[in-house]
VOROMI-962782 format. One record per atom (N, C-alpha, C): residue in one letter; x, y, z. Coordinates in steps of 0.2 Angstrom, whole numbers, plus 5000, padded with zeros to 4 digits. Each point is the difference from the previous one (the first is absolute). Layout:
BEGIN
aXYZ
...
REM end
This chain:
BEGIN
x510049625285
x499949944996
x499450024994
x499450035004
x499550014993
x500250064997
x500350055002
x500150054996
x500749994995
x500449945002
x500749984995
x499549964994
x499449945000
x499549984996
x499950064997
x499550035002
x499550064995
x500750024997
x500450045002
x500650024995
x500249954993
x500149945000
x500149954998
x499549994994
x499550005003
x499350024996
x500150034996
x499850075000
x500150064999
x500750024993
x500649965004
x500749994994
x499649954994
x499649945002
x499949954993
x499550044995
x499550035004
x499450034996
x500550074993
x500550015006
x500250084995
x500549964994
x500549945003
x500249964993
x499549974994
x499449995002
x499549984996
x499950064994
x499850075004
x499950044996
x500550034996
x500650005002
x500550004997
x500149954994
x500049954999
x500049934997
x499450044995
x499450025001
x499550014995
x500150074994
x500450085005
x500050024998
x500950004995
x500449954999
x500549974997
x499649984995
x499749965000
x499749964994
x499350054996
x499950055002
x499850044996
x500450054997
x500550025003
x500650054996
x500249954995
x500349915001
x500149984995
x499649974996
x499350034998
x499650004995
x499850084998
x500850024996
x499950085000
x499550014996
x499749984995
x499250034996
x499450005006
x500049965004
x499750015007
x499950065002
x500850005002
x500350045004
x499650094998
x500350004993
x499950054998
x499350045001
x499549954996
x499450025000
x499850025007
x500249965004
x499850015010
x499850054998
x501150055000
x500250055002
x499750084994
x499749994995
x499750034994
x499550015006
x499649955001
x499350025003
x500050065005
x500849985006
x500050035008
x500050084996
x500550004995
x500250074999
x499250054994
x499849954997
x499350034996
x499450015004
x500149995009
x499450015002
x499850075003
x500450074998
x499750055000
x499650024995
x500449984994
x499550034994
x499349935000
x500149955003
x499349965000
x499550025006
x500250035003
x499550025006
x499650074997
x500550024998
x499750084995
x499549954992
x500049965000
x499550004993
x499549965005
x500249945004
x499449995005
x499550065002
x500350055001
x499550055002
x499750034996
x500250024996
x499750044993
x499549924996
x500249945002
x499449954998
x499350025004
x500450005007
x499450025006
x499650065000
x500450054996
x499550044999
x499750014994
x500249954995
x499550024995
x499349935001
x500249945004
x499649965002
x499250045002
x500350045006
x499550045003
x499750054996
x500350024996
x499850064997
x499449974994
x500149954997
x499649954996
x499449965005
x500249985007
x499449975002
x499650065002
x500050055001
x499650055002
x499650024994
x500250014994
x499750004994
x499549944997
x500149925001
x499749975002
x499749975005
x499950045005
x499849955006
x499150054999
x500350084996
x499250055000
x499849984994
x500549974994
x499450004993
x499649925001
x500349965003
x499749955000
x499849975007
x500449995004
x499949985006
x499450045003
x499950064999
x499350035003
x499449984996
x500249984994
x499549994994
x499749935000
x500349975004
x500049905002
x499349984999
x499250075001
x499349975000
x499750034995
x500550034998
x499650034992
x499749954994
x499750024997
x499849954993
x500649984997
x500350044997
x500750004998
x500449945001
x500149995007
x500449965003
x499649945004
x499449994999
x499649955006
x500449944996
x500349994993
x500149915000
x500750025001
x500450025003
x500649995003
x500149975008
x499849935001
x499949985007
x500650035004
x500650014999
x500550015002
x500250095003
x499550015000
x500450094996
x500050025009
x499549995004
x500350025007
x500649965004
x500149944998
x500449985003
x500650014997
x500150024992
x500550034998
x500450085001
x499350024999
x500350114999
x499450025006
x499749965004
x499550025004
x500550065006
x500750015001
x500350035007
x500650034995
x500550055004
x500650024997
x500249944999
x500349955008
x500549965000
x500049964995
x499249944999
x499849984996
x500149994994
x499850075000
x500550024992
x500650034999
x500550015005
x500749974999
x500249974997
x499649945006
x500449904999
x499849994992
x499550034996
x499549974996
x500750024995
x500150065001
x500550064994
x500749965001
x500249955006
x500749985000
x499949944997
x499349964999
x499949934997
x500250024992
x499650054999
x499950034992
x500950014998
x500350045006
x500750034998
x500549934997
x499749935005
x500549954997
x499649974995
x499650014998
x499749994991
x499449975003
x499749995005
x499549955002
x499250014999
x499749994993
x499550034997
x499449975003
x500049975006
x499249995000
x499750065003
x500350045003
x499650065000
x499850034996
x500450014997
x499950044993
x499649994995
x499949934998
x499550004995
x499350005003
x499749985006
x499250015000
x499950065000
x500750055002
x499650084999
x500250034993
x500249985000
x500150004991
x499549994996
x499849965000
x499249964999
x499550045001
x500050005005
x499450065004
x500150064998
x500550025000
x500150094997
x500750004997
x499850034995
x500449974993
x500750075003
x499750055000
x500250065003
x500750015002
x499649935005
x501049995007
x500549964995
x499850004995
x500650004995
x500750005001
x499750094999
x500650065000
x500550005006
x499650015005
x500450025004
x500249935004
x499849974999
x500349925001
x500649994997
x500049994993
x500550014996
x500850055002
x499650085001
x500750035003
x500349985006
x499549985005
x500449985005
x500449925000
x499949974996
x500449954999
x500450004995
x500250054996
x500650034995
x500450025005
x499850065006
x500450055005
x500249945004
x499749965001
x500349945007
x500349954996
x499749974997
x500149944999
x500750004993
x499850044995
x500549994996
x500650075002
x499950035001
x500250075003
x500549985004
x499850015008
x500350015006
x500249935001
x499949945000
x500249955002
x500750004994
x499950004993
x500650024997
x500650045001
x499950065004
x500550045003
x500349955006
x499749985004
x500049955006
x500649974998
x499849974993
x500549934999
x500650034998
x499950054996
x500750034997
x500350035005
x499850035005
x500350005005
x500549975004
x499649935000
x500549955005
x500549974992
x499950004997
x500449974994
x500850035000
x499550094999
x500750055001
x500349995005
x499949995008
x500550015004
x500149905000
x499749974998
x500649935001
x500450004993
x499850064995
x500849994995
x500650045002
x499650055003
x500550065004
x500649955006
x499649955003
x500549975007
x500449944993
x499749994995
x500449944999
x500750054995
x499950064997
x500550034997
x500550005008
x499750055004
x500450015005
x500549945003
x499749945000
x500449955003
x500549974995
x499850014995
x500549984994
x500650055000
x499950085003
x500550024998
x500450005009
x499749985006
x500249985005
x500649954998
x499849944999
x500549934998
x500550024996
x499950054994
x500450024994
x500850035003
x499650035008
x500350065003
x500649925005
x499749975002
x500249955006
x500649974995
x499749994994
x500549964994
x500550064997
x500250025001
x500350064997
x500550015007
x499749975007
x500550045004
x500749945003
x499649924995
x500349955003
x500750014993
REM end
């Protein structure tokens, strides 16, 4: 009797998700996009990494010209500068705020040392206008790629009626 219930269960929850994923196919721009993303996530994992490794490779650059520099003359009025570039990680998280445009780091060192301009600057061209651009063209490319495909799938279904 409880194991005819649990099954019973079990049939209504699988009609439910059945029901949900119906009404996602029949919002095919949806659909499509879903299916762009499932298929663009090899070349997305490959530019996430090559993000992560240029991340790294710039918080190491920052973490020695400035993060060890935190108690010099130079930099004594930038209150932030250890809690910003003071450790690698630190200055990861600081170079992922900066990668999505988020300038409060950037300008008190800016301020403080006109310098980190530069390399401030290339790193958010490389990331910011760079690599997140390849990112997006990516996923653009394969959800037009799945919507040509689908178009000539139906073309093929209408052709055979």
């Amino acid at each position: 009797s409880n194991w005819y219930a649990f099954t019973v269960m079990r049939l209504v929850r699988l009609t439910r998700v059945l029901r949900v994923i119906r009404l996602v196919k029949l919002v095919r721009p949806l659909w499509l996009l879903i299916e762009g993303l499932f298929q663009a996530a090899a070349a997305l994992w490959a530019a996430v990494a090559l993000m992560v490794v240029l991340t790294y490779s710039f918080a190491i650059f920052f973490t020695y010209s400035v993060g060890k520099e935190c108690h010099s003359d130079m930099l004594k009025d930038f209150k932030q500068c250890e809690e910003l570039y003071g450790g690698l990680f630190t200055t990861m998280y600081t170079l992922l705020e900066v990668m999505t445009m988020d300038m409060n780091a950037v300008r008190p060192l800016v301020q403080t040392n006109p310098l980190m301009t530069i390399p401030m600057v290339v790193f958010m061209a490389v990331t910011s206008f760079g690599l997140m651009n390849v990112i997006i063209g990516v996923i653009v490319e394969q959800v037009l790629d799945n919507a040509h495909q689908n178009e000539q799938i139906l073309a093929n279904k209408k052709a055979e009626r």
